[in-house]
N, C-alpha and C positions, 0 to 999 in steps of 0.2 A: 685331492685331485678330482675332475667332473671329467664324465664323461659328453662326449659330443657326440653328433652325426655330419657324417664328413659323405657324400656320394649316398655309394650303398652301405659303409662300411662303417665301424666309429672310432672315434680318435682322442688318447688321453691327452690333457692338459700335462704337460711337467716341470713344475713349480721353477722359479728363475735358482731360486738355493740351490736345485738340484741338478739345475740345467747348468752352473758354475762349476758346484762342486764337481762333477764327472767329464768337464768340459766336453757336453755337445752342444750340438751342430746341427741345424737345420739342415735337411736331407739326408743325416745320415742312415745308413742301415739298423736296422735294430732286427733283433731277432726274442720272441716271445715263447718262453716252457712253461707249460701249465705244471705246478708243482705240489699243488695240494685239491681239496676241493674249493675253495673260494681264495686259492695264490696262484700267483705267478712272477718269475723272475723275466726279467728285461737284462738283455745284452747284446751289445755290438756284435751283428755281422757281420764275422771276418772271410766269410767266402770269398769275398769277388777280392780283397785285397792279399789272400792266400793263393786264388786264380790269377794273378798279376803277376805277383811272385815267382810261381813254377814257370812262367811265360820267362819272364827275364831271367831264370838259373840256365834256360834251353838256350840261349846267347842267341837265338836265329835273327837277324838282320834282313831286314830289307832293301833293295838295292834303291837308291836316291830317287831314282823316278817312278815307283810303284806304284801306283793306283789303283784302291779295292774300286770294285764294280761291281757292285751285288749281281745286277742285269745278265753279265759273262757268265758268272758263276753259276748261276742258273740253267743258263741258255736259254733267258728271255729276249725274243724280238720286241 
């Protein structure tokens, strides 16, 4: 693998064999543990689809014509 410079920040290459075998996905979330002095494990970030989850266990419905409005919520003019 090579590493890049992506912005400020850098960005691994991951090999197509590897990008099959685990089947991802551009854009997906990853989440990075530092696990030794020169290791680290890579794995799927399941927050936001754990966060979805508890959302839909709470059954809450919105009623047909609801409209987020950030603006209201605020109480921006």
């Amino acid at each position: 693998m090579k590493i890049g410079k992506r912005g400020s920040g850098l960005a691994i290459r991951i090999p197509s064999s590897v990008v099959k075998e685990l089947n991802l996905n551009a854009g997906e979330e990853m989440e990075i543990t530092v696990t030794g002095e020169h290791r680290f494990e890579v794995s799927r970030d399941r927050k936001r689809l754990e966060a979805l989850d508890k959302m839909r266990k709470m059954r809450f419905v919105l009623p047909d014509d609801y409209v987020f409005n950030r603006d209201e919520i605020y109480d921006r003019q």
